[in-house]
TIZA-648170 format. One record per residue: residue in three letters; x, y, z of N, C-alpha, C in turn; residue number from 1. Coordinates in pm, whole numbers, plus 50000, padded with zeros to 5 digits. Atoms other than C-alpha are relative to their C-alpha. Layout:
r	nu	nv	nw	cau	cav	caw	cu	cv	cw	k
Ala	X	Y	Z	X	Y	Z	X	Y	Z	NUM
...
end
This chain:
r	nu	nv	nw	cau	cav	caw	cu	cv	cw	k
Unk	50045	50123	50062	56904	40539	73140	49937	50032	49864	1
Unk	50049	49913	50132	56815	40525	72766	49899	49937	49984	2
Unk	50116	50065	50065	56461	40469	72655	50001	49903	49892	3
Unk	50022	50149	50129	56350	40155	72398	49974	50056	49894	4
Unk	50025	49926	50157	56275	40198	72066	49940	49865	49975	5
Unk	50036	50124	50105	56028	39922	71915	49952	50045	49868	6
Unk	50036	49896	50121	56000	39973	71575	49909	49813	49901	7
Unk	50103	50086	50042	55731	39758	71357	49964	50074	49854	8
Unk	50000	49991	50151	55785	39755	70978	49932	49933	49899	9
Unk	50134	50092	50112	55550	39622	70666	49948	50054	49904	10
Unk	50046	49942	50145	55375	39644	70357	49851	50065	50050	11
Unk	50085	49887	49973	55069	39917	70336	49818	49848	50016	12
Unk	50150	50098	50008	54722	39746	70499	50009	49865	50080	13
Unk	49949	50120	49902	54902	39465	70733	50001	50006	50157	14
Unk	50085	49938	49870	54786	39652	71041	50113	50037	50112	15
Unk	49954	49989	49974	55077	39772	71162	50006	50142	50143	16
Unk	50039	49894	49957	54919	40082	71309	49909	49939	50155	17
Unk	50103	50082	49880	54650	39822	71501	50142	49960	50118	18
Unk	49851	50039	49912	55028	39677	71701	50004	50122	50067	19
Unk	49942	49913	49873	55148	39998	71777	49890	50062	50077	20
Unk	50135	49963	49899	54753	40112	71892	50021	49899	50115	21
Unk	50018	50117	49908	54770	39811	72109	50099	50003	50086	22
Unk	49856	50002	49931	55119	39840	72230	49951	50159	50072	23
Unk	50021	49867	49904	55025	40212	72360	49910	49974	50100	24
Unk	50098	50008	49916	54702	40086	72518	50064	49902	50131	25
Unk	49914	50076	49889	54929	39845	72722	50083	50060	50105	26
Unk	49949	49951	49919	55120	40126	72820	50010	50100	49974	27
Unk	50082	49906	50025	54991	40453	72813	50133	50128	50002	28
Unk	49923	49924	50027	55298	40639	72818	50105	49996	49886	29
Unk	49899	50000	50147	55468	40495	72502	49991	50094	49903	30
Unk	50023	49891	50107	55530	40746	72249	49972	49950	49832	31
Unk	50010	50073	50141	55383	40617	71880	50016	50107	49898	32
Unk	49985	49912	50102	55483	40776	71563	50037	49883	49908	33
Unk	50001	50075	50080	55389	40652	71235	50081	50055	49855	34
Unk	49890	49949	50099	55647	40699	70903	49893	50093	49907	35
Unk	50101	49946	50032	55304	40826	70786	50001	50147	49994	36
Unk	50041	49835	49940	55307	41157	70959	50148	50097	49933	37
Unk	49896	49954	49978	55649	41206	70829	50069	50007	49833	38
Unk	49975	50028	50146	55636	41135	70432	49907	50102	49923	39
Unk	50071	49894	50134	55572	41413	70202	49992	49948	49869	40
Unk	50068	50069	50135	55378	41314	69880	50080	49863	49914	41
Unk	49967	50142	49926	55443	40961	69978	50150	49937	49959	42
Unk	49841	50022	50053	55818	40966	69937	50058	49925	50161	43
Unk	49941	50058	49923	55934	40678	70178	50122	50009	50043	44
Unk	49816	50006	49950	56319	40732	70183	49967	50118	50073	45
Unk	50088	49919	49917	56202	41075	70275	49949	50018	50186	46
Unk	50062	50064	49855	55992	40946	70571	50085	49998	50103	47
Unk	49850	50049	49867	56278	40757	70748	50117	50100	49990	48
Unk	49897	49936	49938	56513	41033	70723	49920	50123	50081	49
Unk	50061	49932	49938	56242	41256	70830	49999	49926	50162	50
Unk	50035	50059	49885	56136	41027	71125	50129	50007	50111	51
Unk	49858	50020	49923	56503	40992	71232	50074	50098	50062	52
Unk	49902	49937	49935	56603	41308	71227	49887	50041	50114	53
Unk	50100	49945	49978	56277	41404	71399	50011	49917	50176	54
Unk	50009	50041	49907	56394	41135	71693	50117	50029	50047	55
Unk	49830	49936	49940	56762	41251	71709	49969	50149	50076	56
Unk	49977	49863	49964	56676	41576	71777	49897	50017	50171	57
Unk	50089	50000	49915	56413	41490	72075	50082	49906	50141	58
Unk	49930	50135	49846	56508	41341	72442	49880	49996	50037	59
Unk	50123	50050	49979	56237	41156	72531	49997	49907	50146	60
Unk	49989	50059	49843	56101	41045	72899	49925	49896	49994	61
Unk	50077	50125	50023	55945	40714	72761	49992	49919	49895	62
Unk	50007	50051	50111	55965	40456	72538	49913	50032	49860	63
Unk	50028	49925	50166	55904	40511	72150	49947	49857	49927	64
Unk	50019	50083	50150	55736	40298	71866	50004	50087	49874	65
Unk	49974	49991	50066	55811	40346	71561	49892	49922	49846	66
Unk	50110	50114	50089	55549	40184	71255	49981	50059	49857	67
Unk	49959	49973	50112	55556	40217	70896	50013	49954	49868	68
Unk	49987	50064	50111	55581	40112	70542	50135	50070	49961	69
Unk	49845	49944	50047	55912	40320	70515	50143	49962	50082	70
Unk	49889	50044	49948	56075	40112	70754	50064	49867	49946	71
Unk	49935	50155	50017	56297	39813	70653	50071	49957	50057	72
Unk	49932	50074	49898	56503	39564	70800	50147	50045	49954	73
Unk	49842	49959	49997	56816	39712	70663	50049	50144	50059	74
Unk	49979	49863	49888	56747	40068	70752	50020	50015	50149	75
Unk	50028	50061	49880	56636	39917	71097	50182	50007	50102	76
Unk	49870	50086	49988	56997	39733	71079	50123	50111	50019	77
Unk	49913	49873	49996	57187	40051	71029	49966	50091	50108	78
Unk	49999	49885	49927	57056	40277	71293	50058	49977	50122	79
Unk	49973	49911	49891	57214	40422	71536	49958	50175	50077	80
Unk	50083	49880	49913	57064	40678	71807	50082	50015	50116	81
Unk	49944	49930	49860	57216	40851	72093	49897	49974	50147	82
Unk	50155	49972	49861	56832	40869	72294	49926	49900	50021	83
Unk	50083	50042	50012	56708	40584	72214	50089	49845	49999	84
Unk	49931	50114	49966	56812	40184	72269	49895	49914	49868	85
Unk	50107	50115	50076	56614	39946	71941	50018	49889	50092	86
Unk	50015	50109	49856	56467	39683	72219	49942	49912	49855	87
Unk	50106	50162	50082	56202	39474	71937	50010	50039	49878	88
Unk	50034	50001	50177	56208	39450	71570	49911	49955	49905	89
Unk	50020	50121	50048	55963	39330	71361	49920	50055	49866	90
Unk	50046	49996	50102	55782	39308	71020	49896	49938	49973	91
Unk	50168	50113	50033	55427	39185	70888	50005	50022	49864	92
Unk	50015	49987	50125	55376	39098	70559	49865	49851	49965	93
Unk	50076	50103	50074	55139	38843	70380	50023	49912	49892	94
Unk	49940	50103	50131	55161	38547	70138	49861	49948	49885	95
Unk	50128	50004	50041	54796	38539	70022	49921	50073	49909	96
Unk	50109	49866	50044	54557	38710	69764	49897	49997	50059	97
Unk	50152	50010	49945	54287	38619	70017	50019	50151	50131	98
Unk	49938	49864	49893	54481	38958	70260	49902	50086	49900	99
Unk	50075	49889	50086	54258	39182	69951	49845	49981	50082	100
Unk	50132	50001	49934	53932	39015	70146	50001	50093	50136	101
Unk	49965	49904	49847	54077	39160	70509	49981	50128	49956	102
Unk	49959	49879	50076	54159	39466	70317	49827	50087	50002	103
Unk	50106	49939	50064	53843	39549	70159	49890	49967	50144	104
Unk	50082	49967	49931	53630	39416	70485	50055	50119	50125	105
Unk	49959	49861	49933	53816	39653	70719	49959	50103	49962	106
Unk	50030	49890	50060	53768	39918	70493	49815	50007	50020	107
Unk	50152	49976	49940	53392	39854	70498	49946	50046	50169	108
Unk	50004	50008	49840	53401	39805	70894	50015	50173	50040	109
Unk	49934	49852	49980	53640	40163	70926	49899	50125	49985	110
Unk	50100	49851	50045	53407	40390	70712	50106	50063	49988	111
Unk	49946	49827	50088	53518	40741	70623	50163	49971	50049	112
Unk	49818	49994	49883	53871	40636	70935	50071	49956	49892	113
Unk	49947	50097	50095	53979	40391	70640	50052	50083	49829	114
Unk	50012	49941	50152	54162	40553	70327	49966	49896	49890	115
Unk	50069	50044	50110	54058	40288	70077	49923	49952	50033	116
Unk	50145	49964	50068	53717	40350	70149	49973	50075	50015	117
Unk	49961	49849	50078	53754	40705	70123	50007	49963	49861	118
Unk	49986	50004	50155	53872	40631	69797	49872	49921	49911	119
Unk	50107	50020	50045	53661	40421	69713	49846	50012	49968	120
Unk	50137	49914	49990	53350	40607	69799	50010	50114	49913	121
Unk	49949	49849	50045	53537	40897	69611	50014	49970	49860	122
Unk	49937	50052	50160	53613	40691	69258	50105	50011	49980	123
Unk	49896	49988	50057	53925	40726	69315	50088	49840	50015	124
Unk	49944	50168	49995	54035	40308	69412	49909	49964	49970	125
Unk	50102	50083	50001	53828	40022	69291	50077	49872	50068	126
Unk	50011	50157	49904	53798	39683	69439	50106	49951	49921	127
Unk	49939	50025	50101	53988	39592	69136	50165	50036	50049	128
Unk	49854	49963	50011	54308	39773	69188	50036	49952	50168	129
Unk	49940	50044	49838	54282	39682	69596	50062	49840	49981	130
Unk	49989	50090	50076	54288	39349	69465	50170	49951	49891	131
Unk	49868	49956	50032	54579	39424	69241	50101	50011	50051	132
Unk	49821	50025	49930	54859	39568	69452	49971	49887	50181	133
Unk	49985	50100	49926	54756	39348	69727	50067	49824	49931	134
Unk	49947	50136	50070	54831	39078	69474	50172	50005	49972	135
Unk	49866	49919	50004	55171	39271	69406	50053	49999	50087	136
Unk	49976	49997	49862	55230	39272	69768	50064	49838	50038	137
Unk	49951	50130	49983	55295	38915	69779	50172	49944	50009	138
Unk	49882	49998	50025	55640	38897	69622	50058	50105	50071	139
Unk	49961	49893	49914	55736	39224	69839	50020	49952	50118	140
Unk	50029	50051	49880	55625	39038	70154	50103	49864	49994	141
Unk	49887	50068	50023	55832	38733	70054	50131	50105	50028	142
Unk	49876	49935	49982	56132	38972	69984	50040	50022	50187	143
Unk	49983	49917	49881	56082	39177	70332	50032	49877	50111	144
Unk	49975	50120	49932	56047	38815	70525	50141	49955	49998	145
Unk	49869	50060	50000	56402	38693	70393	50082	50120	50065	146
Unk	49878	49849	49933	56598	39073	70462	49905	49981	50132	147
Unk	50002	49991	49842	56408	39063	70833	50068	49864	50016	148
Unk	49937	50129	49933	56513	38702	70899	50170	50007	49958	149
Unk	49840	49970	49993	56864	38802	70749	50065	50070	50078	150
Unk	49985	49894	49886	56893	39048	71003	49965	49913	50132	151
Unk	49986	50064	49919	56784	38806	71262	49839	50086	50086	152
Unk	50093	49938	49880	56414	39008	71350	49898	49942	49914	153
Unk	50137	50011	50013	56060	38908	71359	49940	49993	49902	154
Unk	50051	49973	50104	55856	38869	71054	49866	49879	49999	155
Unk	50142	50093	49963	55469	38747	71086	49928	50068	49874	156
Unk	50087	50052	50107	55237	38675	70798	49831	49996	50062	157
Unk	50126	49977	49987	54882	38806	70865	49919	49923	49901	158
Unk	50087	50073	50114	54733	38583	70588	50016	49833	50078	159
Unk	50022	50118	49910	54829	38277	70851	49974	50034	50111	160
Unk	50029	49979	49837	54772	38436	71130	49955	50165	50014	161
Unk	50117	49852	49987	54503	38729	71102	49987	50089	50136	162
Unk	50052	49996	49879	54443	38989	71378	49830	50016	49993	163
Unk	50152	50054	49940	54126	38993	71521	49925	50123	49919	164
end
């Protein structure tokens, strides 16, 4: 029998990491791996061929998530796996510059766990630039919404519907 594959794609800061935390705590044997662990000096195409080959090459005795800013709904759309069955698809994005408030209070909340407030404790982000590509993020999140719904998967808007 072949294991699931849910994979959970989005722009950076849309809590995509909080899903697949949550999805493991539901079921303690899911395997999570984030495109994160898998992108050298943050080269996304990279990532997903890293991640991919990194799941081809593994037989696995339990379902898999998958989570990421290097995943998209077309890459998604194209894969094929031998070990693995894609069961759920989905994408988060935002339509809001009020997602820079989430942003920046998380980061306060997180402490040191949180990289932009690392950075920002460090001078290396200001409020300013979080602000910025979260504002940039907008038109991205549009885009990613139409290619997942062209594909026919999931796509939720944390700026209408926040997690907790």
């Amino acid at each position: 029998m072949q294991n699931n594959l849910y994979v959970v794609g989005g722009l950076s800061r849309v809590g995509k990491g909080k899903v697949a935390a949550r999805m493991k705590e539901r079921d303690a044997s899911l395997e999570a791996f984030s495109t994160d662990q898998f992108r050298p000096s943050g080269d996304n195409e990279q990532a997903w061929l890293n991640i991919i080959d990194f799941i081809e090459r593994r037989q696995f005795t339990s379902d898999v998530i998958i989570e990421g800013i290097a995943i998209s709904p077309q890459k998604v759309h194209g894969l094929e796996l031998n070990n693995l069955k894609v069961k759920r698809v989905a994408f988060i994005g935002y339509s809001n510059e009020s997602h820079a408030d989430f942003v920046l209070a998380h980061a306060a909340q997180a402490k040191n766990a949180d990289w932009v407030y690392s950075g920002m404790q460090a001078g290396r982000i200001s409020e300013q630039e979080v602000r910025g590509w979260t504002k940039s993020g907008i038109p991205e999140s549009a885009k990613l919404r139409t290619e997942a719904e062209t594909y026919g998967y999931a796509y939720f808007d944390v700026t209408a519907c926040p997690f907790d």
